[in-house]
OpenMM code with the backbone's topology and positions (N, CA, C; nanometers):
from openmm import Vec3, app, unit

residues = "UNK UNK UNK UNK UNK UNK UNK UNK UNK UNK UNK UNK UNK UNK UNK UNK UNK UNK UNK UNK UNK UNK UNK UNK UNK UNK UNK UNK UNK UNK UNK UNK UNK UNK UNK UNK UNK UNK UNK UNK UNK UNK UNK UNK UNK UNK UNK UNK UNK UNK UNK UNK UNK UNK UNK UNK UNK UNK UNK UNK UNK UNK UNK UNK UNK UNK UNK UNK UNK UNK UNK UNK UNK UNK UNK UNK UNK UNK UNK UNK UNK UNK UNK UNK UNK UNK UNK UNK UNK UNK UNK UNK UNK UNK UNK UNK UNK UNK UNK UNK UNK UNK UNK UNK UNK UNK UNK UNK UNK UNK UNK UNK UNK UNK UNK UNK UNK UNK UNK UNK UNK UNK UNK UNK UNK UNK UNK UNK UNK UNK UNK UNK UNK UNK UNK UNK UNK UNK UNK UNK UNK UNK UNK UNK UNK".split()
positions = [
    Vec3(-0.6072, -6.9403, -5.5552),
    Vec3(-0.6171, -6.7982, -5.5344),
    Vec3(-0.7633, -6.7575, -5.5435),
    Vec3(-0.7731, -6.6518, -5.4792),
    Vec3(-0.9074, -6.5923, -5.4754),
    Vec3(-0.9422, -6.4014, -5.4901),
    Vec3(-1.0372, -6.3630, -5.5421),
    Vec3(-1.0721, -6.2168, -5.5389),
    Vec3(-1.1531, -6.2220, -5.4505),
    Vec3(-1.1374, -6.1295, -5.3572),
    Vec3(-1.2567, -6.0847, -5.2660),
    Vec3(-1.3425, -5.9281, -5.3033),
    Vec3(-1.4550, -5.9149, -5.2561),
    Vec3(-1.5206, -5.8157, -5.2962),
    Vec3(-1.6180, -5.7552, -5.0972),
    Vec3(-1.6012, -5.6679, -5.0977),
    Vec3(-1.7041, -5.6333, -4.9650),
    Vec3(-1.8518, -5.5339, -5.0278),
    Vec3(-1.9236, -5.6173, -5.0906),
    Vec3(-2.0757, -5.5575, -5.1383),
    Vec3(-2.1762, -5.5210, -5.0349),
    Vec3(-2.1585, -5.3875, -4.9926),
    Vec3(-2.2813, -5.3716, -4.8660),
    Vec3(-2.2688, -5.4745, -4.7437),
    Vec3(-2.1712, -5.5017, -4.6888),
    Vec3(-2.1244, -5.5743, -4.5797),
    Vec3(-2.1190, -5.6971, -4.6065),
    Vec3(-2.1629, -5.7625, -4.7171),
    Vec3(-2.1815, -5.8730, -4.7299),
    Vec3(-2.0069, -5.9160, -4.8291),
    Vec3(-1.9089, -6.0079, -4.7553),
    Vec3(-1.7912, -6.0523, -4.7922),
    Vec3(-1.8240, -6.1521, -4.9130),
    Vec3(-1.7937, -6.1382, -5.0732),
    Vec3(-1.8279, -6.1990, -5.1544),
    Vec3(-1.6864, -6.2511, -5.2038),
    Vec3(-1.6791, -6.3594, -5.2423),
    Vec3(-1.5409, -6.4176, -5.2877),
    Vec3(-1.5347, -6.5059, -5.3668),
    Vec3(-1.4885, -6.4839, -5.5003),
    Vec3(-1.4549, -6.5798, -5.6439),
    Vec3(-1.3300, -6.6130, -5.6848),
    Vec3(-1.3627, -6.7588, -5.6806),
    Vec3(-1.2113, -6.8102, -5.7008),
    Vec3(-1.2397, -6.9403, -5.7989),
    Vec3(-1.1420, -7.0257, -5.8066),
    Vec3(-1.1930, -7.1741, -5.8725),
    Vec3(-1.1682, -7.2930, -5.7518),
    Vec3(-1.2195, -7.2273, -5.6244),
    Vec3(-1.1719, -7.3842, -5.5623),
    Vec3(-1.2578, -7.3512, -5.4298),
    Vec3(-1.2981, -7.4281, -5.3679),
    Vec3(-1.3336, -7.4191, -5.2412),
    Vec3(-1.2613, -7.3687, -5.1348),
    Vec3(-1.3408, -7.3074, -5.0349),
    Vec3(-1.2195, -7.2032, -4.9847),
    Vec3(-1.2087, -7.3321, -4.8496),
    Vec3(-1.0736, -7.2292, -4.8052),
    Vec3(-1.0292, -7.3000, -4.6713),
    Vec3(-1.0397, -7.1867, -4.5930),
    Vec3(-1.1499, -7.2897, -4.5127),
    Vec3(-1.2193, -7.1925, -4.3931),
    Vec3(-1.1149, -7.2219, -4.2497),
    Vec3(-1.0801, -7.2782, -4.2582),
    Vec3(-0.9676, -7.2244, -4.1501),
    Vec3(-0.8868, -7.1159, -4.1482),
    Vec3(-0.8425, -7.1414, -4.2789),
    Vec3(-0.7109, -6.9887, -4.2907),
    Vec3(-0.7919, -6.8886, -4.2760),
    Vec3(-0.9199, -6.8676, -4.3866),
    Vec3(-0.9509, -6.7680, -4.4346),
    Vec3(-1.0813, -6.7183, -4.3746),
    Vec3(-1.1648, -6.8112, -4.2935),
    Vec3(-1.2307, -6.7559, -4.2344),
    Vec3(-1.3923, -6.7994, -4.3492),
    Vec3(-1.5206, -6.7367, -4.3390),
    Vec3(-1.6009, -6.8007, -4.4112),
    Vec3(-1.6295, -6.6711, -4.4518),
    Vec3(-1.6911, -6.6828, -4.5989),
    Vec3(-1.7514, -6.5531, -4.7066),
    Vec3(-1.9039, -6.5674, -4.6538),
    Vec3(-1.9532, -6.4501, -4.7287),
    Vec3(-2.1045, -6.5006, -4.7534),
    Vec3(-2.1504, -6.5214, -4.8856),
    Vec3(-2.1162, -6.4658, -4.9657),
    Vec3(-2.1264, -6.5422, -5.0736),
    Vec3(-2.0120, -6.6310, -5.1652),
    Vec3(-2.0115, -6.7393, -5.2129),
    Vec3(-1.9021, -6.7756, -5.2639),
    Vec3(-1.9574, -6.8007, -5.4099),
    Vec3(-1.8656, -6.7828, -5.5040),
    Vec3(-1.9014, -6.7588, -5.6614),
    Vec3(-1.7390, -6.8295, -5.7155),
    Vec3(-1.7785, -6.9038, -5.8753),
    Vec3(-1.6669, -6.9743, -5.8904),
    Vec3(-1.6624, -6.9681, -6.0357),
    Vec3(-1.5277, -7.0219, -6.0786),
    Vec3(-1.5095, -6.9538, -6.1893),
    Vec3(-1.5132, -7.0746, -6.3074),
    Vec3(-1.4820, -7.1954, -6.2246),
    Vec3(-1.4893, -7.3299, -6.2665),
    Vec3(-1.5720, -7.4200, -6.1827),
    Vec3(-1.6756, -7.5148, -6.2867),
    Vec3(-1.7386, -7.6354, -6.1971),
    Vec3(-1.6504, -7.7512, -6.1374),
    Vec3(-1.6952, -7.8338, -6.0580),
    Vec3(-1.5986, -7.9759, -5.9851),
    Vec3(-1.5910, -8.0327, -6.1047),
    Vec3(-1.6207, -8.0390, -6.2160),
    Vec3(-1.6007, -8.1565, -6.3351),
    Vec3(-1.5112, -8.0261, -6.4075),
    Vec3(-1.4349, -7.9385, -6.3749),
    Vec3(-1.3966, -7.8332, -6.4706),
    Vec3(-1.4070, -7.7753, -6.5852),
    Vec3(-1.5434, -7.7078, -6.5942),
    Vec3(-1.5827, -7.6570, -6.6954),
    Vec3(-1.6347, -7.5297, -6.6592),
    Vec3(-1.5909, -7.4251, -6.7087),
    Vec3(-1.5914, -7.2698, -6.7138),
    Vec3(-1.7451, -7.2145, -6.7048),
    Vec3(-1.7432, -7.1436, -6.5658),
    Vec3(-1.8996, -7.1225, -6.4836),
    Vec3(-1.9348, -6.9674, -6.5163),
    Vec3(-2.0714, -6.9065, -6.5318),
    Vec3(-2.0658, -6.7835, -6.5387),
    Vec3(-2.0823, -6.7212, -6.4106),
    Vec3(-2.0109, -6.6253, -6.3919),
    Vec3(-1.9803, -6.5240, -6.2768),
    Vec3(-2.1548, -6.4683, -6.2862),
    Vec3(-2.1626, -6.3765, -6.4210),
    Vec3(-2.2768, -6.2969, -6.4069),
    Vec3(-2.4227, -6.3860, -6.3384),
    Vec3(-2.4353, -6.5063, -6.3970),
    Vec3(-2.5570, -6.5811, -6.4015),
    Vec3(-2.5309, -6.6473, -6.2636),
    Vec3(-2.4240, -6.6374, -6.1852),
    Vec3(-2.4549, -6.6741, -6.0389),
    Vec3(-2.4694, -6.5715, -5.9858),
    Vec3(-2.4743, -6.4578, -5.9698),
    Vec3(-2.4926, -6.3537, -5.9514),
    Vec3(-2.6485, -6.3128, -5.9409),
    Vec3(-2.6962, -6.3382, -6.0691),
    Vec3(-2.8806, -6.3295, -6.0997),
    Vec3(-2.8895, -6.4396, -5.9984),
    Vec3(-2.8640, -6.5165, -6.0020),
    Vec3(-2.9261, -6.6599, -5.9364),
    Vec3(-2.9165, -6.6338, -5.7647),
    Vec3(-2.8657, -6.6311, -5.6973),
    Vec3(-2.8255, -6.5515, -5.5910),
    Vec3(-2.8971, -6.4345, -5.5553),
    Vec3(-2.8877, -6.3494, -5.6322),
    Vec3(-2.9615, -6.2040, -5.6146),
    Vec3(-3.1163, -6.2202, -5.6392),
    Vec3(-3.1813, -6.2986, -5.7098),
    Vec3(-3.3136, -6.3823, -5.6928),
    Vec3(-3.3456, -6.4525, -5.5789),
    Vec3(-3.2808, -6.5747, -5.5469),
    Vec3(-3.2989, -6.6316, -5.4235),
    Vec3(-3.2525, -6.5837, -5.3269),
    Vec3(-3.2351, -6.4579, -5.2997),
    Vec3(-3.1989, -6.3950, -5.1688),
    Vec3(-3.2231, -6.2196, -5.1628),
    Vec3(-3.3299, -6.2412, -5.2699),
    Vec3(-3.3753, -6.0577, -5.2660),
    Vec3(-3.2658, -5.9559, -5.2625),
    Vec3(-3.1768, -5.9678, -5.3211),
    Vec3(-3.0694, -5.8974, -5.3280),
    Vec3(-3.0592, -5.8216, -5.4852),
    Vec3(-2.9893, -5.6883, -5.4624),
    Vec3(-3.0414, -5.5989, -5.5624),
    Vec3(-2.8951, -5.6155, -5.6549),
    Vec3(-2.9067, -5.6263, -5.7632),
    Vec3(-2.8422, -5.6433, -5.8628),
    Vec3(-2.7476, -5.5572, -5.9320),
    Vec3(-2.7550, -5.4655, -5.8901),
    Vec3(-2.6900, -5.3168, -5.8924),
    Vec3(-2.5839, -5.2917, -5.8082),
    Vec3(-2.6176, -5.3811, -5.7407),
    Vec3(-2.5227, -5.3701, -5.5874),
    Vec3(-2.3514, -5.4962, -5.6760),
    Vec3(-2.4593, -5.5505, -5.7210),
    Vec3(-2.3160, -5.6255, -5.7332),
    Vec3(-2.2585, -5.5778, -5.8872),
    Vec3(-2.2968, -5.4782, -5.8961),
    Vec3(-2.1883, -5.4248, -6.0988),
    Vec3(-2.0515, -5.4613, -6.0690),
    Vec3(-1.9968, -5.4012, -5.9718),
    Vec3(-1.8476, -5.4399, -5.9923),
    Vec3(-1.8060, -5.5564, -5.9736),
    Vec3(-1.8503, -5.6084, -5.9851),
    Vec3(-1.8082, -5.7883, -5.9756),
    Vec3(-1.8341, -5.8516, -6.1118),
    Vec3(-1.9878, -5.7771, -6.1723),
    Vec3(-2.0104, -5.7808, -6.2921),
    Vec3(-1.9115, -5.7525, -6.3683),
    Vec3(-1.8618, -5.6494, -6.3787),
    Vec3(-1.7825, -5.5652, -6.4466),
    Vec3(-1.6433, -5.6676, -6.4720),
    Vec3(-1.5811, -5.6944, -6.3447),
    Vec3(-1.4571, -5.7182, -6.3338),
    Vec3(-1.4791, -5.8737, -6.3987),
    Vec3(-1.6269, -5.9630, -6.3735),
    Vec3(-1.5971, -6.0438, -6.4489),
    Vec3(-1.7026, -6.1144, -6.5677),
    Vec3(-1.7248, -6.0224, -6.6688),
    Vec3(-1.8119, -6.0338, -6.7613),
    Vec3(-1.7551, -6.1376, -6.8452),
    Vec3(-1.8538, -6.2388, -6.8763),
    Vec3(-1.8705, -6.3888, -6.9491),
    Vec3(-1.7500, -6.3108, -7.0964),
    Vec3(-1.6696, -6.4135, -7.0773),
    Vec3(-1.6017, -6.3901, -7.2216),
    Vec3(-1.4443, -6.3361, -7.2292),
    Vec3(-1.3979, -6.2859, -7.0223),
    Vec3(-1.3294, -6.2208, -7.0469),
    Vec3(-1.2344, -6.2516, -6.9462),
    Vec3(-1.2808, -6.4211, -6.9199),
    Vec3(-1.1904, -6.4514, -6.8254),
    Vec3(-1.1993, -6.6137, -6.8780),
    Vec3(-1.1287, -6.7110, -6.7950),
    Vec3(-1.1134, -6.8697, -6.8628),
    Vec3(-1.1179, -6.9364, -6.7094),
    Vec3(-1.0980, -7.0733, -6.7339),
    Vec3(-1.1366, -7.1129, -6.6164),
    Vec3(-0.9907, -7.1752, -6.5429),
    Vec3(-0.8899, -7.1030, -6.6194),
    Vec3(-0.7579, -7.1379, -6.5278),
    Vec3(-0.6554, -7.0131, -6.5310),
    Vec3(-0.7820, -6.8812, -6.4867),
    Vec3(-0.7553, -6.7508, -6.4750),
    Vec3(-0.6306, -6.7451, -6.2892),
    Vec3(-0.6852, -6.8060, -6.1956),
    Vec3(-0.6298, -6.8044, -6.1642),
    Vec3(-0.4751, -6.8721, -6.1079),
    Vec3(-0.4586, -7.0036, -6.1922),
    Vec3(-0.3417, -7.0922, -6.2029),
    Vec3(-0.2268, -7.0173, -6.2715),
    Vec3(-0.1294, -6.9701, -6.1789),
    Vec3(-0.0170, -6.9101, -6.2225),
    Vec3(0.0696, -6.9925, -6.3001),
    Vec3(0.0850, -6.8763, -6.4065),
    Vec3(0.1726, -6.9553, -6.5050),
    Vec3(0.3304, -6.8749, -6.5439),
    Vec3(0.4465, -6.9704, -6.5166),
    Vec3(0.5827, -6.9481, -6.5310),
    Vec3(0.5817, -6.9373, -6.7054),
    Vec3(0.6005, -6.7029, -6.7225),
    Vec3(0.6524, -6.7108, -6.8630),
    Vec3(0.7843, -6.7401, -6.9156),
    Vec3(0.8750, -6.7473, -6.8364),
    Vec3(1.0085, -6.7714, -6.8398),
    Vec3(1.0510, -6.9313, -6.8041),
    Vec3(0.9912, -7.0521, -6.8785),
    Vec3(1.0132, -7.1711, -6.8185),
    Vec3(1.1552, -7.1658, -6.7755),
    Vec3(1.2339, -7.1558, -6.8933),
    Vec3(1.4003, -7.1207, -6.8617),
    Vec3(1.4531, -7.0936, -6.7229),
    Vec3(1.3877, -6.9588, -6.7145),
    Vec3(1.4261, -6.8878, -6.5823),
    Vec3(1.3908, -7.0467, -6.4544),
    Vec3(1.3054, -7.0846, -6.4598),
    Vec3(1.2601, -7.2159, -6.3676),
    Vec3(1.3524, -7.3308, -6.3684),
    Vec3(1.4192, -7.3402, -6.4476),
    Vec3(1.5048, -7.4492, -6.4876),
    Vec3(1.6564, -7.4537, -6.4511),
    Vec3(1.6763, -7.2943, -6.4408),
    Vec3(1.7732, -7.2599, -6.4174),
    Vec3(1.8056, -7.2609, -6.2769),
    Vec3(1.7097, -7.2012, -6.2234),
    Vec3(1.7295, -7.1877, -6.0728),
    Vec3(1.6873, -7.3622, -6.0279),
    Vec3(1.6489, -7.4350, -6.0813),
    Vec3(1.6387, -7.6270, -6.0431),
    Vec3(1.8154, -7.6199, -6.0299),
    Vec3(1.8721, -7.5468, -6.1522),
    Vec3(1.9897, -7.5922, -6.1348),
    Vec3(2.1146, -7.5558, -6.0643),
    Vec3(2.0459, -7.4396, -5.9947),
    Vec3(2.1316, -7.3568, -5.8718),
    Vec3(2.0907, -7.4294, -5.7863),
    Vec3(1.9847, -7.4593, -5.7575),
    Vec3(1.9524, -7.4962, -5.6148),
    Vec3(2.0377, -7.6565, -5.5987),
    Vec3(1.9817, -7.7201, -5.6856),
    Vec3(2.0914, -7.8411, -5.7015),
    Vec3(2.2285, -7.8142, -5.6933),
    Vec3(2.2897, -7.7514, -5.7121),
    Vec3(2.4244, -7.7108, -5.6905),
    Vec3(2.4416, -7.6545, -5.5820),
    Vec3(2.3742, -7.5477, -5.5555),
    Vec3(2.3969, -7.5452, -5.3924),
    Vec3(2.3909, -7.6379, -5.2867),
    Vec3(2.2500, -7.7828, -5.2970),
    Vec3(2.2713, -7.8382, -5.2174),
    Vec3(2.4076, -7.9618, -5.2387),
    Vec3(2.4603, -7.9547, -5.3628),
    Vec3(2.5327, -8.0605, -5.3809),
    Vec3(2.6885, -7.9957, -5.2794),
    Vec3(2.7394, -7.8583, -5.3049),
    Vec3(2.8051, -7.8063, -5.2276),
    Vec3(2.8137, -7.8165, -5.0819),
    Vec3(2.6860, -7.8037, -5.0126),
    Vec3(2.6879, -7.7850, -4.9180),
    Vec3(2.6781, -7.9380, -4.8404),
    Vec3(2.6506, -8.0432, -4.8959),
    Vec3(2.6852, -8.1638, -4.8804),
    Vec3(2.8327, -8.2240, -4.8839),
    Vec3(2.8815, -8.1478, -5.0002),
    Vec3(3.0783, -8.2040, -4.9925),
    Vec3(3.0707, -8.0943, -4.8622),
    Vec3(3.0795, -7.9681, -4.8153),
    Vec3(3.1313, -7.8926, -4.6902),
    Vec3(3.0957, -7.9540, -4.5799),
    Vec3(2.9647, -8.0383, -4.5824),
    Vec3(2.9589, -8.1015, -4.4233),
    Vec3(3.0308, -8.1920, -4.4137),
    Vec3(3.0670, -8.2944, -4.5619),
    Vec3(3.1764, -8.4225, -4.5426),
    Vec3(3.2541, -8.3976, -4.5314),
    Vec3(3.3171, -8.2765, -4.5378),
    Vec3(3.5083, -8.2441, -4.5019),
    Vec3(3.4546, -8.1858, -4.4298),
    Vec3(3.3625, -8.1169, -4.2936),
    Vec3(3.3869, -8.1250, -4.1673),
    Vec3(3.3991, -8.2202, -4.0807),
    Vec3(3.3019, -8.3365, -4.1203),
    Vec3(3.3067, -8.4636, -4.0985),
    Vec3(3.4291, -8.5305, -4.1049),
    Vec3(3.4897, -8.5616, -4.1835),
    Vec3(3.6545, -8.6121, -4.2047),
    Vec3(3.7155, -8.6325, -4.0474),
    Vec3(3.7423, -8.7654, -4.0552),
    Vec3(3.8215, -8.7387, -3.9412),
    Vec3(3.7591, -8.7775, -3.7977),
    Vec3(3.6272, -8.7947, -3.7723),
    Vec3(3.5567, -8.8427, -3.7367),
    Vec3(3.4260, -8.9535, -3.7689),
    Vec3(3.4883, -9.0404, -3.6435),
    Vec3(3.4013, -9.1441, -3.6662),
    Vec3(3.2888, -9.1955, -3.5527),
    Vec3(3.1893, -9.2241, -3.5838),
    Vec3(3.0714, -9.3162, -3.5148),
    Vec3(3.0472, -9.4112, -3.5699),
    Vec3(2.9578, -9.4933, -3.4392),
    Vec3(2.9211, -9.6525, -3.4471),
    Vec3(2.7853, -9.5863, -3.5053),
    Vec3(2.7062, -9.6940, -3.5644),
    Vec3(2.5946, -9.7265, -3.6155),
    Vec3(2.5061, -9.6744, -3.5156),
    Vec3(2.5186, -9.7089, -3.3816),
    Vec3(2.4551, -9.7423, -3.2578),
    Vec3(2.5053, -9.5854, -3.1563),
    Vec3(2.5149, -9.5164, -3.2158),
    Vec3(2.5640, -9.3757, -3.1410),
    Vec3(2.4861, -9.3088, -3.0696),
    Vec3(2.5277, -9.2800, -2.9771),
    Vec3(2.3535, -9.1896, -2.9318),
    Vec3(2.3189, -9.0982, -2.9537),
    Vec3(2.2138, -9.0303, -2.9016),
    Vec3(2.1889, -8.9097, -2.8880),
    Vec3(2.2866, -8.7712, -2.8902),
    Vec3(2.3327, -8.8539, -2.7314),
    Vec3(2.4499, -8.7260, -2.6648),
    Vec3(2.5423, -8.6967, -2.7642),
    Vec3(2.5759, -8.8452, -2.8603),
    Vec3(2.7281, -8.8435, -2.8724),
    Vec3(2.6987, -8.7516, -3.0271),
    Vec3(2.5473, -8.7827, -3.1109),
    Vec3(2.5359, -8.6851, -3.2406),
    Vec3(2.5575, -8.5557, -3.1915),
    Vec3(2.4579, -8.5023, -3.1139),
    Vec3(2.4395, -8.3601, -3.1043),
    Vec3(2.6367, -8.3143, -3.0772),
    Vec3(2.6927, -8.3821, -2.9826),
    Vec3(2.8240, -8.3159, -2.9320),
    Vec3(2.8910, -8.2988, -3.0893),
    Vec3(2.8849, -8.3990, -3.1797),
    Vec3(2.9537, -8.3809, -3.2912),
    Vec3(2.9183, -8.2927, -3.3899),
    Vec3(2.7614, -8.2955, -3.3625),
    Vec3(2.7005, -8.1352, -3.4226),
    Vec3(2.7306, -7.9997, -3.3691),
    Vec3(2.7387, -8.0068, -3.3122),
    Vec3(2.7977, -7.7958, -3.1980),
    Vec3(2.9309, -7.8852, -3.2139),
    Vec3(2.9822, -7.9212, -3.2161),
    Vec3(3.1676, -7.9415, -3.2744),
    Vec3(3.2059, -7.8732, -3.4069),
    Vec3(3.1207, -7.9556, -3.5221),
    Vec3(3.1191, -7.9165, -3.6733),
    Vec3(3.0423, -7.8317, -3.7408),
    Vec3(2.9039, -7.8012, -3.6469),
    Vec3(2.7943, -7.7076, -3.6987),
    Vec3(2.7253, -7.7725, -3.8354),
    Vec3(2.7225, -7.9277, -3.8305),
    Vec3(2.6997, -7.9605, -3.8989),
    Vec3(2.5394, -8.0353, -3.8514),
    Vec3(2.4332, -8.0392, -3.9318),
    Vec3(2.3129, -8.0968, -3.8616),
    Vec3(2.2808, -8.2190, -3.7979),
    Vec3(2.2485, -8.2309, -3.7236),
    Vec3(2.2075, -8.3828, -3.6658),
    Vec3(2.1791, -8.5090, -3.7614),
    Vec3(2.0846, -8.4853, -3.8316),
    Vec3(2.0090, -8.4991, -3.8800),
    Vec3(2.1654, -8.5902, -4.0453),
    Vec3(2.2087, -8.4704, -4.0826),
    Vec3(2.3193, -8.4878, -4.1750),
    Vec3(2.3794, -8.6096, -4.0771),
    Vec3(2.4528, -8.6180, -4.0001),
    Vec3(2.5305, -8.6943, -3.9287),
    Vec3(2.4733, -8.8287, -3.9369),
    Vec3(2.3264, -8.8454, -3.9011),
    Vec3(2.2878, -8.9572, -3.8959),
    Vec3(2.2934, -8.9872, -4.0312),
    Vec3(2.2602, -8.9553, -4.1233),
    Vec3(2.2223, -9.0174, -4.2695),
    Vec3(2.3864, -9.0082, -4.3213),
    Vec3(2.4936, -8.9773, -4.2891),
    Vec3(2.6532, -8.9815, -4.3300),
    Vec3(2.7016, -9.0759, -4.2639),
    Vec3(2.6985, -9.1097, -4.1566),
    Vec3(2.7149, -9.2653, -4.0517),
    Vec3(2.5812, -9.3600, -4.0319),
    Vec3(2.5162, -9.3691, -4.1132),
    Vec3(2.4044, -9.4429, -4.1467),
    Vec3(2.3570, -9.4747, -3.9976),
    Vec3(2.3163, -9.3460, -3.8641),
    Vec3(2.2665, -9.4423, -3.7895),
    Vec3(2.1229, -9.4369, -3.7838),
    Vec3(2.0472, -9.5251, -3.7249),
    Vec3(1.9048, -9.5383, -3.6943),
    Vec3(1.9126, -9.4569, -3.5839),
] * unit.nanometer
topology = app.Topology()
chain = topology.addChain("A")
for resn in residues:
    res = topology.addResidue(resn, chain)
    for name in ("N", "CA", "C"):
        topology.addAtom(name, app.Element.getBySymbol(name[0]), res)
């Protein structure tokens, strides 16, 4: 994850990871919250450092200051964290149950029909728009290649 900031046209963006310039397109400044060996970077002091080597006025960037003054953030600020592990565990165990369900419903559509190993194409798909059951299922329930 990342914060973006638009300082006097200039697109500034702090995150802990290198961005992906495909999705997202390229910043002009990039600022980080953690080093590659992971250890907790200061926002403000890249900021001076930056605003020195590029004549840039320091004032301009307070709210970035502001939002991230040394002391008041960590360096796995933005790694979302599940407060409800429970709640996570629970739904592992719906979802498992749903797919275990929906695996016995394709085998009793299945019932009753049979294929060779060696089936084709034509003959899966016809048995799929028959049962509405997936291709894909069919092959891995009649083990074909």
């Amino acid at each position: 994850m990342s914060q973006y900031y638009n300082i006097k046209g200039l697109k500034v963006r702090v995150s802990d990871h290198e961005p992906n310039e495909r999705l997202r397109g390229t910043s002009d400044i990039e600022l980080y919250v953690k080093s590659a060996d992971n250890q907790l970077l200061s926002i403000e002091r890249q900021i001076e450092y930056i605003c020195e080597r590029r004549d840039y006025d320091i004032a301009d960037f307070q709210e970035i200051i502001n939002d991230w003054k040394d002391g008041s953030y960590d360096k796995d600020i933005f790694v979302f964290k599940n407060e409800d592990e429970g709640e996570e565990q629970s739904n592992d165990g719906r979802i498992a149950e749903m797919r275990i369900n929906r695996n016995n419903a394709n085998e009793d559509k299945l019932r009753g029909y049979t294929l060779s190993r060696f089936a084709s194409h034509e003959e899966i798909k016809s048995l799929s728009e028959n049962t509405g059951v997936s291709q894909s299922f069919i092959k891995k329930h009649f083990n074909i290649r």
